[in-house]
N, C-alpha and C positions, 0 to 999 in steps of 0.2 A: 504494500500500500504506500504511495509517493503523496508523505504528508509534511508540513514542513519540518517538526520534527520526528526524527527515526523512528517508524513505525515502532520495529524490529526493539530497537534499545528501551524507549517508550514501555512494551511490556514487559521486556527480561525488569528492569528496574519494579514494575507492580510484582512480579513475580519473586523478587527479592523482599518485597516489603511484607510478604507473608500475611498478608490481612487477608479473609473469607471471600469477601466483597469489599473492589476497589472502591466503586460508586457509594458504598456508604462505609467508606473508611471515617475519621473522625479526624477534626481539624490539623492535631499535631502531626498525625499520620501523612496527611497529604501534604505539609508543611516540609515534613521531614524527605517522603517522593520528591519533591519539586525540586528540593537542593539537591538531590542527589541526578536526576537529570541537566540540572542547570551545569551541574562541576563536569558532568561526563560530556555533553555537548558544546559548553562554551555559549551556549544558547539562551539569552534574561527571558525569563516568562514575562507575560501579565498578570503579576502576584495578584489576585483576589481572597485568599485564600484564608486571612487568619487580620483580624484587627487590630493591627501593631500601626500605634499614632504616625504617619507620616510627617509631622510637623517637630521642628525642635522643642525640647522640653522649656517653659515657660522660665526666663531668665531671674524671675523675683523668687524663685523658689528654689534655684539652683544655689543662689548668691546666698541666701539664708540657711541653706544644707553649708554650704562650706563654712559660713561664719561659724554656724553650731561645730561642725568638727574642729576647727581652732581654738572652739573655745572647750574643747575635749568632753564634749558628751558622750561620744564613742567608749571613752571606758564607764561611762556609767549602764547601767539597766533602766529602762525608763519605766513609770508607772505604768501597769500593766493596762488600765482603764485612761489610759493617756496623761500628756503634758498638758498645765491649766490652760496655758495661751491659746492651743489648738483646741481644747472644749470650747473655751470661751469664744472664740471668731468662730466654728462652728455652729454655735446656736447662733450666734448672730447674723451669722452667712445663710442660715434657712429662714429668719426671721424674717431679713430684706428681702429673701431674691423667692418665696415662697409664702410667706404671711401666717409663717407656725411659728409657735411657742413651744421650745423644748431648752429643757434647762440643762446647762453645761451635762451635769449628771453623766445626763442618757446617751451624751455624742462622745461612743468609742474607736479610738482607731482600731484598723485592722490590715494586716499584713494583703491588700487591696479588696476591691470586693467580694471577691474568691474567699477568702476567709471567713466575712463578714457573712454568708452566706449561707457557708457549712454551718456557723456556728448559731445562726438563726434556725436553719432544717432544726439542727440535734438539741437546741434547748425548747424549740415549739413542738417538737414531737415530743417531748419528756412532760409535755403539761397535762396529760390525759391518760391514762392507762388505756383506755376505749378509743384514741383517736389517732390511729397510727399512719395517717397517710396524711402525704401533701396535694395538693390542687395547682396542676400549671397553667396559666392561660397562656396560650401556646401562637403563635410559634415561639421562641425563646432561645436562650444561652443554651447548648446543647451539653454543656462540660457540670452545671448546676445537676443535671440528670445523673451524671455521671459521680456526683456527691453523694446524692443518695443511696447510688447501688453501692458505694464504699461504707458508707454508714448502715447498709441492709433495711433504710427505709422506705416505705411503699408509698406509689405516688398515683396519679391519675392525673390527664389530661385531654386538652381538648384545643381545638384551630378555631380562635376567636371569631378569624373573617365575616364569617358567616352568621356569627351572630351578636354582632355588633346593634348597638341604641338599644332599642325596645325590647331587643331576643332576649341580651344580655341576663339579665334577672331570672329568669325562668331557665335560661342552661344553669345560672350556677345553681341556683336552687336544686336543681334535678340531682346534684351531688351535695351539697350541705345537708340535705334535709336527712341523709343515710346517714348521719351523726360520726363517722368516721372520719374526719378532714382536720385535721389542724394547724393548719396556714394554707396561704395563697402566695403564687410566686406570680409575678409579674413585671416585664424593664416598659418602662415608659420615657420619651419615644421607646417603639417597641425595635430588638435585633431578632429577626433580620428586616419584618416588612415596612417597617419605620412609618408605623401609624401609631397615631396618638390617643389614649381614651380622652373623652370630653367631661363637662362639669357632669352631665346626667350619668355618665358611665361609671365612674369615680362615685357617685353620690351613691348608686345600686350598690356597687362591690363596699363603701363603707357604710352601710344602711345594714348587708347581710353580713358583713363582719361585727357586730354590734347582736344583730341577732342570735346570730349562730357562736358569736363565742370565739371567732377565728381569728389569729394575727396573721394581718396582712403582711407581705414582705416587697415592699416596689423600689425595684431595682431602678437606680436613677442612673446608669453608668453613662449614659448620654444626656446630663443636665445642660438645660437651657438650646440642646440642639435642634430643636424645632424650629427651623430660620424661618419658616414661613411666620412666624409673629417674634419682632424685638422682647426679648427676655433681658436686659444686659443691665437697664436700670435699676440700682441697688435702693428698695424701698418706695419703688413707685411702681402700679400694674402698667401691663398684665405679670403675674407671678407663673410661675414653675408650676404648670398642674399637679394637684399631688391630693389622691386620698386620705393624706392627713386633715384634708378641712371637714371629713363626716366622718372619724370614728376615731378612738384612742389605741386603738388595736393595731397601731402598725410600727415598723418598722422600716426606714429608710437606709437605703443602700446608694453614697453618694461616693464617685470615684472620684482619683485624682487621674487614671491613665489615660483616658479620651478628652476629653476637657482644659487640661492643665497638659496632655503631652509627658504623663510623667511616672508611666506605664513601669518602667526600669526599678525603679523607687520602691514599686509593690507597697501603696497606703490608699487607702479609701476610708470611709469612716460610716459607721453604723448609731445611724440616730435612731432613738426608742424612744416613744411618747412616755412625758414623764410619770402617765399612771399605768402602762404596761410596766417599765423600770420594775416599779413598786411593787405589784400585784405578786401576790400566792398561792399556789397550787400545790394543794396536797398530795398531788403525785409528783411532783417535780420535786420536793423537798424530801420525799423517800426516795426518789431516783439519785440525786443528787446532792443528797446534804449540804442543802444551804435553801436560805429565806429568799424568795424575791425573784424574779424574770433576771432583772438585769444583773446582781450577784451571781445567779445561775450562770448570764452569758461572760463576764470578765471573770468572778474567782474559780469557776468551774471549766469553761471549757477555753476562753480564750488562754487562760493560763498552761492549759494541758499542752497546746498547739503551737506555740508559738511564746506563751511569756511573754507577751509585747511587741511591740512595731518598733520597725527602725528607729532611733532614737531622732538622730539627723534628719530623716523624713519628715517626723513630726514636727520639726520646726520650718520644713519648706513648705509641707501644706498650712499652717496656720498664717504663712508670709502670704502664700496666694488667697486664700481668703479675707486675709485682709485686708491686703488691697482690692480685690473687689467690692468688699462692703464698703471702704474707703471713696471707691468713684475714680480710683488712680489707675485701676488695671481693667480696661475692658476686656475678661474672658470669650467670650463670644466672639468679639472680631479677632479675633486669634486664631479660630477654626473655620471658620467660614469656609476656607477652602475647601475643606472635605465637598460642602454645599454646591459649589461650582464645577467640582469635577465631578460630583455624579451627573449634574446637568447634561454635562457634554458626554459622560459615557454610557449614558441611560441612551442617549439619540441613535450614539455608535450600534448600537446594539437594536434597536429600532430599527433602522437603515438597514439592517441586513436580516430582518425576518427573525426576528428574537420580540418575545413581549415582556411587558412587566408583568408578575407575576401577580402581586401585593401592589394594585395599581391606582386603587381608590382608600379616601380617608374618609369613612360617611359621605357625605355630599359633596368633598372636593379631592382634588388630585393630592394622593401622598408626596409627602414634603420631597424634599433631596438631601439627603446626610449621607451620613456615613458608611449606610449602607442602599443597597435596593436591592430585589430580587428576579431573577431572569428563567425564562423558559423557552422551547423552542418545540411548536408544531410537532404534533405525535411523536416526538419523544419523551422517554421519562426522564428525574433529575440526572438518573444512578447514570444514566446509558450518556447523557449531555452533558458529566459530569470530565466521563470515562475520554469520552470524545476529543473532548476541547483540549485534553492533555497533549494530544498528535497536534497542536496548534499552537502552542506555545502559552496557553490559558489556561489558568486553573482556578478553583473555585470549591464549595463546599455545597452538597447535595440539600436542598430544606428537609429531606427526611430527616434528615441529624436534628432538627430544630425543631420538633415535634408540627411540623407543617402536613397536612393532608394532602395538599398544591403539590405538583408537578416542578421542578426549577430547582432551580440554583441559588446560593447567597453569594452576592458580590460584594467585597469591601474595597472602598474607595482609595484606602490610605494610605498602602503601599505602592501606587500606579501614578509614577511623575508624570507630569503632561508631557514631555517627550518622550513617551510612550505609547501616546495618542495617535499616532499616526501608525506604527506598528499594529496595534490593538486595529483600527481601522482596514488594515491587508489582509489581518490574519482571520477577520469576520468575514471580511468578502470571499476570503479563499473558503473556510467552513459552507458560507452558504451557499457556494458554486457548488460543490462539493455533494452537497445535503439539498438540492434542490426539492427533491418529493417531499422532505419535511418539512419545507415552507410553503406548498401552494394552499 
């Protein structure tokens, strides 16, 4: 097969990679493929493949990591439940840019949100003896799934798309009401199809979080990337959608690696409403010996895992939050770019017999971040996944993401704009190629 790259080399390398199925290999996997084609060919892909910030890491936060290691934090251990500075710009950083109240307390760091994550699954499944499973609204982080089966806890899920506004209420019910569910996961914007819930959608999922008992868990790893509406003013709306404004049941998952560029670092931080913090459960205090949600999640389990976040980190994220509540550091125009360059590769990929997959937001056209999702006429993800390899394009299948859709996740952040034109041959050469799958 005369593809442009080595048919032939192309599958001895899958065939090395030992996986069952290429087409639903899993992020690192295909990560790990890609370089090892890229070293043997001499060949640069169009990396889609994994959401590693494109952008330099934010300069205010660098200069305050180095000031902290001169000033020798590195030999100290930091407070496991964080440094005051970073509590403190933290509540103040969701207060401005979100319009919640949560008191330093409840805002812990975490070795990024990957951690913040596990350790929300394992102390929200320890509240209930009777409620052993989580709830995804799906599609999602597909490595989050992958916590669970290391922790052996049970989950259920479901492809939002489809029932989005008015559904909404009555799918989740169809699972709360079986009283087994103790949390909900959800990223808002959402990875991969980068649609947003609205004030009615957020107001059901905290209406039935309140009912039913459940902590919420919203993945914020993409704050403020909704370019379709200015987010960037500190303390003035519109604010950061967020289920914190209808129920006390949640927990926020706010990164620094998409936003701030500062992925390398491993810190995010886990905001807990100050009366989950508080709250007791008599099975969570036999599982876990100790009083409280929040003691549960720092002297219990962040301590088990990790003892603490970088020290030095913790002083670059409370420097970037600072200056954003400050008005000194606009975050937002910082990233933009992600925004402009799916414009232009969402077209590319248009032009040559490719659709969006995840193409609508309720009543308007899904935004442009950092990610978007792609499919191509009667084929499936696993098979356009497998394909695009022989073309120097790689990407991650939505079955990985608990997506029902057919497609691809494309991430932006890796793919310089002089690449744009590459990316542009090597569609047109696909879709020559594949003509019966696009009439």
């Amino acid at each position: 097969m005369n593809t442009p790259i080595d048919y032939e080399l192309v599958e001895r390398k899958i065939k090395e990679l030992d996986v069952p199925d290429i087409g639903n290999a899993s992020i690192r996997e295909i990560v790990q493929l890609v370089t090892s084609i890229e070293a043997a060919t001499g060949e640069r892909y169009i990396r889609m493949e994994m959401g590693i910030p494109g952008l330099p890491p934010t300069q205010l936060g660098v200069n305050a990591e180095i000031e902290a290691l001169q000033n020798n934090v590195a030999s100290a251990y930091p407070r496991i439940d964080g440094i005051q500075s970073l509590k403190d710009e933290t509540s103040r950083f969701v207060k401005l840019f979100m319009d919640i109240d949560v008191k330093p307390e409840g805002c812990v760091p975490t070795v990024g949100s990957m951690e913040g994550s596990y350790a929300a699954f394992l102390v929200s499944g320890s509240c209930y003896k009777e409620r052993d499973t989580a709830l995804f609204i799906d599609p999602g982080f597909p490595v989050q799934k992958q916590q669970m089966l290391v922790m052996g806890h049970k989950y259920k899920t479901f492809d939002v798309f489809d029932f989005r506004g008015d559904k909404l209420r009555d799918k989740l019910e169809s699972y709360l009401s079986k009283g087994d569910i103790n949390c909900i996961i959800y990223s808002n914007p959402n990875n991969p199809a980068w649609i947003c819930f609205d004030e009615q959608e957020l107001s059901v999922i905290g209406e039935l979080a309140n009912t039913y008992g459940v902590v919420i868990i919203e993945d914020l790893a993409y704050f403020g990337m909704d370019f379709r509406i200015d987010l960037s003013r500190p303390g003035q709306p519109p604010y950061q959608a967020t289920v914190a404004n209808y129920t006390d049941n949640f927990i926020l998952l706010i990164s620094s690696s998409k936003v701030f560029s500062y992925a390398g670092q491993r810190i995010g931080m886990m905001v807990i409403s100050d009366s989950l913090y508080h709250r007791h459960f008599p099975y969570l205090e036999e599982r876990l010996k100790v009083h409280g949600f929040g003691n549960a999640v720092v002297h219990r389990v962040l301590y088990a895992l990790t003892s603490g976040t970088s020290h030095s980190a913790q002083y670059a994220l409370a420097a970037m939050f600072k200056g954003a509540s400050d008005g000194t550091f606009n975050f937002i125009e910082e990233v933009k770019e992600y925004s402009q360059k799916a414009k232009i590769m969402k077209q590319l990929f248009l032009d040559n017999g490719f659709q969006i997959v995840y193409d609508s937001d309720l009543d308007q056209p899904v935004g442009d971040g950092f990610y978007f999702t792609i499919g191509y006429p009667k084929m499936t993800g696993a098979a356009l996944m497998h394909k695009l390899l022989y073309y120097g394009i790689s990407a991650i299948s939505l079955g990985n993401t608990g997506s029902t859709k057919e497609g691809l996740r494309a991430c932006v952040s890796s793919v310089k704009r002089e690449q744009f034109g590459d990316l542009a041959i090597r569609l047109q050469r696909f879709n020559a190629d594949f003509p019966c799958a696009a009439e």
